[in-house]
KOLMILO-404750 format. One line per 10 residues: number of its first residue (from 1); for each residue x, z, y of C-alpha. Coordinates in Angstrom, 3 decimals, always signed. Example, Ala and Ser with C-alpha at 12.3 -4.5 7.8 and 13.67 -1.06 7.14 Angstrom:
2
1 = +12.300 +7.800 -4.500  +13.670 +7.140 -1.060;
//
This chain:
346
1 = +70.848 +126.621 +115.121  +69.026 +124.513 +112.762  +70.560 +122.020 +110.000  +69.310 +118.652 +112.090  +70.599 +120.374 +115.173  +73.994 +121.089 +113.741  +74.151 +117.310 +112.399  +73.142 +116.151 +115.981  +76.088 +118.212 +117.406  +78.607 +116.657 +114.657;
11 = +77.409 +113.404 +115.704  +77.801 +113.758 +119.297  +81.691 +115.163 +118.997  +82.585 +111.798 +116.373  +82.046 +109.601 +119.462  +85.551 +111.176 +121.399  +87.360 +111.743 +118.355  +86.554 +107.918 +117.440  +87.376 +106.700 +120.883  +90.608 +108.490 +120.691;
21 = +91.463 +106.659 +117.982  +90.719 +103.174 +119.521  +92.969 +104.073 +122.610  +95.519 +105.349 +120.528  +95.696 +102.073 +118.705  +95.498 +99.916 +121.571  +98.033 +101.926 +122.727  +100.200 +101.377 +119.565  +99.272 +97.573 +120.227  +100.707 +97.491 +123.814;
31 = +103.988 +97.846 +122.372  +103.821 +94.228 +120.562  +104.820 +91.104 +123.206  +101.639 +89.493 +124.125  +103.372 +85.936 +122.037  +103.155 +88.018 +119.039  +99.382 +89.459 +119.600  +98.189 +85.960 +120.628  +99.408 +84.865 +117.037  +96.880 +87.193 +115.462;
41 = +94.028 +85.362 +116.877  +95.137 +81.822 +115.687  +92.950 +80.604 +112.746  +93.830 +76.946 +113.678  +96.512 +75.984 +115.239  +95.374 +72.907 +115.956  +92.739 +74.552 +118.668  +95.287 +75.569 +120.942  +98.370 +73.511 +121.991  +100.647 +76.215 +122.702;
51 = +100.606 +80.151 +122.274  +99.827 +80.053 +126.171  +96.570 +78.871 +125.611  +95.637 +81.305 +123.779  +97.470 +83.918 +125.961  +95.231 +82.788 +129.135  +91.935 +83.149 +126.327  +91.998 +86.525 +125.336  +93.551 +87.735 +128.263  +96.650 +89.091 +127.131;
61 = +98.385 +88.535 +130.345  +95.612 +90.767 +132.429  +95.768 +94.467 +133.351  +96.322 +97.006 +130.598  +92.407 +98.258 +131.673  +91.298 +94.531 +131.395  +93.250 +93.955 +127.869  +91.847 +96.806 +126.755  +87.745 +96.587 +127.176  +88.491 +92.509 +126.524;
71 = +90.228 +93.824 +122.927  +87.413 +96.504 +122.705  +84.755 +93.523 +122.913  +86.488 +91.761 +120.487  +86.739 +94.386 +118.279  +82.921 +95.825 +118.947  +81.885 +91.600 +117.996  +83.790 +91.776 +114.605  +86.757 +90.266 +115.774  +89.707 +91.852 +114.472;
81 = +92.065 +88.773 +114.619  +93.345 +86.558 +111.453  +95.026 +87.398 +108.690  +98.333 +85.493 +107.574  +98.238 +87.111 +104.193  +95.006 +84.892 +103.611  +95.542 +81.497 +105.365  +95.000 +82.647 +108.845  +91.603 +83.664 +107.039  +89.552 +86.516 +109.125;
91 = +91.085 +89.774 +108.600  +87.166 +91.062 +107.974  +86.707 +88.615 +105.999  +89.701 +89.322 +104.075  +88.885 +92.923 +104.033  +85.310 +92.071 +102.988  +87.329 +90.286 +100.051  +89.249 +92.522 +99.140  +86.380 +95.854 +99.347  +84.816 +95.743 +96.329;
101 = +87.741 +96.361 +93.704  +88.338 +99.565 +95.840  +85.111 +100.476 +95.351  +84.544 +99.728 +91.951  +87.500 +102.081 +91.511  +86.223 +105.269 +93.218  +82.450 +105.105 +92.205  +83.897 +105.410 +88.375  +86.400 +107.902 +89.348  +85.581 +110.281 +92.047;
111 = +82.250 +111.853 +90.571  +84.443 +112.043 +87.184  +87.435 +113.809 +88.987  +85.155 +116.314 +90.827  +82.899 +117.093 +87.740  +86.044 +117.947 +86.096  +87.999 +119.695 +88.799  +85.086 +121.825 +89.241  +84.254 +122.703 +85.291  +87.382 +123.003 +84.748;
121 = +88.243 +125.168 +87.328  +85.552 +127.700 +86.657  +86.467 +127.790 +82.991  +89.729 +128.256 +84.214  +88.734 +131.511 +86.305  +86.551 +132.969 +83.821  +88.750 +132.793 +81.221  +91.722 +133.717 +83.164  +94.680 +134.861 +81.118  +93.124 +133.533 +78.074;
131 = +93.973 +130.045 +76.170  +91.352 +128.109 +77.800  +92.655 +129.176 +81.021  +96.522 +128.517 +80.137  +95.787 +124.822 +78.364  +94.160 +124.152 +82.039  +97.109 +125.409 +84.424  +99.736 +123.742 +82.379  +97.253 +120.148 +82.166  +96.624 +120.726 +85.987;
141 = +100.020 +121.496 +86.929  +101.429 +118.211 +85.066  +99.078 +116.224 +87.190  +100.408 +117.635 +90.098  +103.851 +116.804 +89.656  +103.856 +113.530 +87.967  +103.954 +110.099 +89.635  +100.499 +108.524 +89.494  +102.696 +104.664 +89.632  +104.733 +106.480 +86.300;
151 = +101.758 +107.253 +84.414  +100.434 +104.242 +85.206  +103.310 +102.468 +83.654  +103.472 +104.231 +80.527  +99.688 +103.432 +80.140  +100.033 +99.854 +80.360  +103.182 +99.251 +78.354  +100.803 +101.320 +75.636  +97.714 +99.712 +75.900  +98.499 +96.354 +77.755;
161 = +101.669 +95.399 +76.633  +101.979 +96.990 +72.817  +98.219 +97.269 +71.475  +97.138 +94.330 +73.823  +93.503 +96.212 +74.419  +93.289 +95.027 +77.649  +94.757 +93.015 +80.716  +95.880 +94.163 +84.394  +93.368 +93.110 +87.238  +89.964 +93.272 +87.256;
171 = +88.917 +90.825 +84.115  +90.695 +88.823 +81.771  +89.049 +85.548 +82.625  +89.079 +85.311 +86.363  +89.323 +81.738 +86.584  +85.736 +81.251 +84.478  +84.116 +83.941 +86.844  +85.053 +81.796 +89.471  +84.101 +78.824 +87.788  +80.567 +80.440 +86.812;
181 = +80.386 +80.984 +90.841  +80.722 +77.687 +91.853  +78.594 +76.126 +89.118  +75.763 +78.367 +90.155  +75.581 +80.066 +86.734  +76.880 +83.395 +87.954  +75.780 +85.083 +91.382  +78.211 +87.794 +92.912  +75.359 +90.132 +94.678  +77.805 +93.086 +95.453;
191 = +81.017 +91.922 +94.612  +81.623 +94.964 +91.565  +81.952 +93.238 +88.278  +80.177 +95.856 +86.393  +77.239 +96.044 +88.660  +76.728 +92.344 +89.104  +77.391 +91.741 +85.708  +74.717 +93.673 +84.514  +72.288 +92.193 +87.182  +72.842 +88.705 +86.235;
201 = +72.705 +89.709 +82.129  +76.618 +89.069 +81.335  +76.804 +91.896 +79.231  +80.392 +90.780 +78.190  +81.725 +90.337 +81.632  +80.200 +94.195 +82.325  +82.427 +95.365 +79.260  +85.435 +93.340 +80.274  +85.402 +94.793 +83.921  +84.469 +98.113 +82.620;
211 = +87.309 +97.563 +80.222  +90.271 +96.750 +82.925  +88.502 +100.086 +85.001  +89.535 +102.355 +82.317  +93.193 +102.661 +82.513  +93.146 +102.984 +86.686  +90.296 +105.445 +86.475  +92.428 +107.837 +83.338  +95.282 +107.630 +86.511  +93.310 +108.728 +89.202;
221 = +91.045 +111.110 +87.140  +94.117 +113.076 +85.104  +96.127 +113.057 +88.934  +93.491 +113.680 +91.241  +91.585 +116.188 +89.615  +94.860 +118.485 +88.694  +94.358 +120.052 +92.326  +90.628 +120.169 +92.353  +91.090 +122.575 +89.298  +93.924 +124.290 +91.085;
231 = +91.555 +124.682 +93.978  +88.419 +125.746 +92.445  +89.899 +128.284 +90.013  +91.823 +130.292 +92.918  +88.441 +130.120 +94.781  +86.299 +131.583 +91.552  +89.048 +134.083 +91.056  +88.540 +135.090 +94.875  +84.872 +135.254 +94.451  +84.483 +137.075 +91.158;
241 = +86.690 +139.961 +92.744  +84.224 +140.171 +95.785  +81.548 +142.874 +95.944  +78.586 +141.204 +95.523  +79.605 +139.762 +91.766  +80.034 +143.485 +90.514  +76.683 +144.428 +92.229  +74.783 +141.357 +90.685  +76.510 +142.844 +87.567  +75.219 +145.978 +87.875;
251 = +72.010 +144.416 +88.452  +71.697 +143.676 +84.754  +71.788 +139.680 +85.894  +73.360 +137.863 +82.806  +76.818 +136.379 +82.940  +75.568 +132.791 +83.450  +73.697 +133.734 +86.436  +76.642 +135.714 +88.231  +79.309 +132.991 +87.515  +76.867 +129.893 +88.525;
261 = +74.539 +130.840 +91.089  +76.081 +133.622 +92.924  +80.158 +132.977 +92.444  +80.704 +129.236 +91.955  +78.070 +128.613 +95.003  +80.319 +130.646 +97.292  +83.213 +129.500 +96.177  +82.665 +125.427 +96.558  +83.544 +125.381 +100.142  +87.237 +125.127 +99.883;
271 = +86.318 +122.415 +97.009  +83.957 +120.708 +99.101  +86.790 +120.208 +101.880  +88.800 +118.865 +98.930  +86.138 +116.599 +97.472  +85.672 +114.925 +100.706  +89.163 +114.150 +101.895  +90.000 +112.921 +98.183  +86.756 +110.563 +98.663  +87.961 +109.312 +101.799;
281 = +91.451 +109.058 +101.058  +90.345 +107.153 +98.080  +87.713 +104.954 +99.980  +90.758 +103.558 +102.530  +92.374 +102.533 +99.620  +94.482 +103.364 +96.375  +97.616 +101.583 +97.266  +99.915 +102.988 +94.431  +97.166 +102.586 +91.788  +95.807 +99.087 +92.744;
291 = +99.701 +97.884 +93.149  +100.493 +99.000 +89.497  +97.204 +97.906 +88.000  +97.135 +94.292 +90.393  +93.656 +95.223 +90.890  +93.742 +93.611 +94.308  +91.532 +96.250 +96.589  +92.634 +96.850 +100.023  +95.115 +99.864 +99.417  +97.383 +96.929 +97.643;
301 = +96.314 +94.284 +100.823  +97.172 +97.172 +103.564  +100.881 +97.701 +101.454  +101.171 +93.889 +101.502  +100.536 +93.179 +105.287  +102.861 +96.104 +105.712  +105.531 +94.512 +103.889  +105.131 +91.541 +105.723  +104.398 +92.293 +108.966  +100.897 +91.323 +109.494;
311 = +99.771 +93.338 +112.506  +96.287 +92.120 +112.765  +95.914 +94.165 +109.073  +97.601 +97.083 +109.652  +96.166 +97.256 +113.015  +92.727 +96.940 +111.518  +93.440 +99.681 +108.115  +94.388 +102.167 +110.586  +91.168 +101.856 +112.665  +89.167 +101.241 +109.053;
321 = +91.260 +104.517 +107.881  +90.105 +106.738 +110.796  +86.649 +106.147 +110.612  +86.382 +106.653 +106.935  +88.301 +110.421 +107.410  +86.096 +110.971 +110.672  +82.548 +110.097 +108.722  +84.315 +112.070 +105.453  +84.905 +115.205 +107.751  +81.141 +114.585 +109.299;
331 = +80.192 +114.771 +105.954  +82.257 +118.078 +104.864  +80.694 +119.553 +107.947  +76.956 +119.033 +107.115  +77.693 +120.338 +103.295  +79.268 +123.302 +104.689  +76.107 +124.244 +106.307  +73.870 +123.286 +103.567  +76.019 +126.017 +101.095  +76.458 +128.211 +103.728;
341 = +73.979 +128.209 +107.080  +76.142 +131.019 +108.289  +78.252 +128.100 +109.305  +75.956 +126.540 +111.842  +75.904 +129.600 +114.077  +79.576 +128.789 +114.276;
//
């Protein structure tokens, strides 16, 4: 079986593993009075003169099989109900909102945590028993075990509240970006303060942002990448012991070869399965992180509507959630059979 047909395949088996999910939800949703779901479709109460009204609309007094491909046409036309966290405000448009500082986030972090989960991890293995290899087990096994919302604490009470180098959310001016906006003088083109700062020549506003990514990204990198090295060095150690390594040895193939294009390359799959999960995981939103920092991305939204009850958000982050692990997995899949094409016979 070829790469494109393997990809084809993967495709094909997302569509019942993503329609799963919808009935599952809908399912979940079933279980809230239809009084309470017509509320999540109210953006102005003065449309409607009671909650029957809207009732009769959307057809939450129909069949279950009705509700459901009514709710799924909803859904399919963007419609995911309002959010009282923002007004009765959209909950995509909310979401859309609230996207960027999540993403600003991970594209910083996540090719920092896996460059050094990976290098680390191999120095790890080929130095194993040795200093290098001990200073990286006892880093990488304090990231494991400590709180991600502690360190982030003891980072800003040093550099936020004591040297004052910086402020928590995303820039210390947020009112003048906002005022920039409105004026015209400033254009948001993808919503990340770094990128957009840089396109519209506000080299200060690029450092500032840049400046209030540092601490969250230290967090996630020094946490995150403790069991990517964990990971990768019990995978080198399992492939330098193989067969093959002492017979490229023997080979007269110099160490650098043996330990980077025959060991490491057979031993990223475990690491791939890693990388992509964290990605995802991190992609549906850093909800301790973004809390601690007030960075405002849609982990620390989801953990608000949770709080509060808004079931039109937490209906929509678990959907938004299942389709970022399902394309993350898809993903996984493909790079599996790109290292290894021994995998698409499978």
């Amino acid at each position: 079986m070829g790469l494109q047909d393997y990809i084809i395949r993967r495709l094909i088996l997302m569509i019942p593993t993503i329609l799963g999910v919808v009935v599952l939800i809908f399912a979940v949703l079933q279980m809230i009075p239809p009084e309470s779901r017509a509320s999540l479709y109210i953006t102005d109460p003065k449309q409607f003169r009671n909650v029957g009204d809207v009732i009769k609309k959307y057809g939450l007094d129909q069949p279950v099989y009705v509700q459901f491909f009514a709710w799924l046409n909803q859904i399919l036309h963007g419609n995911f109900g309002s959010s009282q966290l923002g007004g009765h405000k959209p909950v995509l448009t909310s979401f859309i909102d609230r996207l960027p500082a999540t993403v600003e986030i991970v594209i910083y972090s996540a090719p920092l945590i896996v460059f050094f989960g990976i290098w680390l991890g191999t120095v790890s293995a080929v130095n194993r028993d040795k200093l290098p290899d001990h200073i990286t087990r006892v880093t990488s096994i304090l990231g494991t075990s400590l709180p991600s919302f502690f360190f982030g604490i003891i980072l800003i009470s040093i550099f936020v509240a004591q040297l004052k180098w910086t402020t928590l959310y995303r820039l210390s001016e947020q009112g003048k970006l906002l005022a920039d906006i409105s004026r015209g003088t400033f254009r948001l083109y993808t919503g990340l303060y770094t990128i957009d700062g840089l396109l519209n020549g506000n080299i200060p506003l690029f450092l500032d942002a840049l400046k209030h990514l540092a601490l969250p990204v230290l967090v996630l990198v020094f946490i995150q990448s403790a069991t990517m090295v964990r990971v990768t060095r019990s995978s080198m150690l399992e492939a330098l012991s193989r067969t093959y390594i002492v017979a490229a040895r023997a080979k007269g193939l110099s160490r650098k070869e043996v330990i980077y294009k025959h060991a490491r390359r057979n031993a990223l799959i475990p690491v791939v399965t890693i990388s992509g999960l964290l990605v995802g995981g991190m992609l549906t939103g850093l909800t301790i992180t973004e809390t601690v920092f007030n960075f405002g991305g849609i982990g620390q939204w989801a953990a608000q509507a949770a709080i509060q009850l808004d079931v039109s958000i937490v209906i929509f982050y678990a959907m938004f959630s299942a389709l970022i692990f399902v394309i993350s997995n898809l993903i996984v899949d493909i790079l599996y059979a790109y290292i290894d094409p021994r995998i698409r016979l499978g």
